[in-house]
C-alpha positions as CSV (number, residue, x, y, z in Angstrom):
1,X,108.6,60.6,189.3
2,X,109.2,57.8,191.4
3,X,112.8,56.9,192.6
4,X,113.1,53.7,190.7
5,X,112.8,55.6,187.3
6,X,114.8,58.7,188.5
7,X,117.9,55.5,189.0
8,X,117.0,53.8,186.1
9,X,119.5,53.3,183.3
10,X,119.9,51.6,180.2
11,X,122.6,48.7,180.1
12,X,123.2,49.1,176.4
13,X,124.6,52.0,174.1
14,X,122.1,50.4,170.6
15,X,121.0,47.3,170.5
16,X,119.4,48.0,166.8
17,X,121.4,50.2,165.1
18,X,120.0,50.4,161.5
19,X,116.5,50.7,162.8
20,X,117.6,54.0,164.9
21,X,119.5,55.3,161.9
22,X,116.8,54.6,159.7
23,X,114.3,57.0,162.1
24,X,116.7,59.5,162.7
25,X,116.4,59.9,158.9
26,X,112.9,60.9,159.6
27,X,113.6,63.7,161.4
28,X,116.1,65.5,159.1
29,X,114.0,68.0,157.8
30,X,113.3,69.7,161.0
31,X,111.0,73.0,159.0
32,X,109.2,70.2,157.3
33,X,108.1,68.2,160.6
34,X,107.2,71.8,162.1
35,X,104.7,72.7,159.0
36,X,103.5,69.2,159.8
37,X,102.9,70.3,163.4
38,X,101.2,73.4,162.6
39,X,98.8,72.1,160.2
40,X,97.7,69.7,163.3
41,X,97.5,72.3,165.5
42,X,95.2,74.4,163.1
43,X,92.9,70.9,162.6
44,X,93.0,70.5,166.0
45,X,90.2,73.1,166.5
46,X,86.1,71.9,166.6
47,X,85.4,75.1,164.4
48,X,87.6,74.9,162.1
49,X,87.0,71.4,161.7
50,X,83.2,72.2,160.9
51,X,83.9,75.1,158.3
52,X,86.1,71.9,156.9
53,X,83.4,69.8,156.5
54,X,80.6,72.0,155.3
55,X,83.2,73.0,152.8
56,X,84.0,70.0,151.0
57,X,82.2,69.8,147.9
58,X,81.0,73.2,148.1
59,X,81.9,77.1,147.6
60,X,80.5,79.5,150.2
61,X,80.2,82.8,151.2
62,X,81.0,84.0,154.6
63,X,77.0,84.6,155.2
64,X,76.0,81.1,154.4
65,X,78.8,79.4,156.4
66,X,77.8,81.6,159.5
67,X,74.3,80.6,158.9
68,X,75.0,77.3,158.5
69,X,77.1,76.9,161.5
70,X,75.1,79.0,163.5
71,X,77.8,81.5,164.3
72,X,79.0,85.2,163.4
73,X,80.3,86.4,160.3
74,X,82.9,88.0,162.5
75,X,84.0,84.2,163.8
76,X,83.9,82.6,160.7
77,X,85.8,85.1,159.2
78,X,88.4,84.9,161.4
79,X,88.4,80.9,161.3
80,X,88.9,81.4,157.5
81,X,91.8,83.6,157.7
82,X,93.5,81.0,159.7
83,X,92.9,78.0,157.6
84,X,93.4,80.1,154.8
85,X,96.9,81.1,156.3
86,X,97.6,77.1,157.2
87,X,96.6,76.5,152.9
88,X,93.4,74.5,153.9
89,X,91.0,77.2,152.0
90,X,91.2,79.4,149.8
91,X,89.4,82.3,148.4
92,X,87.4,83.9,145.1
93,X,86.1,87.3,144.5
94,X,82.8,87.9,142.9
95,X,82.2,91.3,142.9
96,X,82.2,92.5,146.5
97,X,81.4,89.0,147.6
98,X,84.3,86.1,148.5
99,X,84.0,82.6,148.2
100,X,85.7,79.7,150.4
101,X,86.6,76.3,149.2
102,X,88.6,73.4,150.2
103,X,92.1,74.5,148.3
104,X,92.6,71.0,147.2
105,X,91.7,67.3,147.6
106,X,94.5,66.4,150.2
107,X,92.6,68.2,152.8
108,X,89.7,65.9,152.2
109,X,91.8,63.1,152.2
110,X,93.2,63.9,155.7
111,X,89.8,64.4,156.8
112,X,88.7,61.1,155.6
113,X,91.4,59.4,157.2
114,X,90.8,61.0,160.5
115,X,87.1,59.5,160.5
116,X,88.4,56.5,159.2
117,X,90.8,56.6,162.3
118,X,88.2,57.1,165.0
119,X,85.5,55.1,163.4
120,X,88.1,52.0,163.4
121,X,87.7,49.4,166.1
């Protein structure tokens, strides 16, 4: 850090003080903001991020997902339990096979508005 910054200090106690009232409102619910963090952090994988996308609009198995993705069973399965953990999938049983889905339509609508972000000029 140069010296200049290390010296630096601001003149002024607030100069706006409803606008830093108004965003210290934002940061009241400390556990919320955290569960926001975490469900970046779990979206903030490439893997998990593909087993997203092959997943919306459709139910699959573990085998079909590791085929699809070109990957283990063993890898995928262990990407599902994670996303299923973080409420991004979730799970049926038929018979001695289970079946992954999207658990709701929020998590395509973040996705869309992550492709919207980075497709944005």
């Amino acid at each position: 850090m140069s010296d200049d910054l290390k010296t630096y200090k601001c003149d002024c106690n607030v100069i706006h003080q409803e606008v830093v009232d108004a965003v210290r409102g934002r940061l009241e619910n400390v556990d919320e903001l955290g569960e926001v963090a975490n469900l970046f952090k779990v979206l903030g994988d490439l893997t998990r991020i593909k087993i997203i996308t092959v997943l919306r609009g459709n139910e699959m198995c573990v085998c079909d997902l590791a085929v699809s993705l070109d990957m283990t069973q063993s890898a995928i399965s262990h990407q599902l339990r994670v996303l299923k953990q973080a409420r991004l999938v979730r799970a049926r049983r038929d018979g001695k096979i289970m079946y992954y889905s999207l658990d709701d339509e929020h998590i395509d609508g973040i996705l869309d508005m992550g492709f919207d972000h980075i497709r944005h000029n």
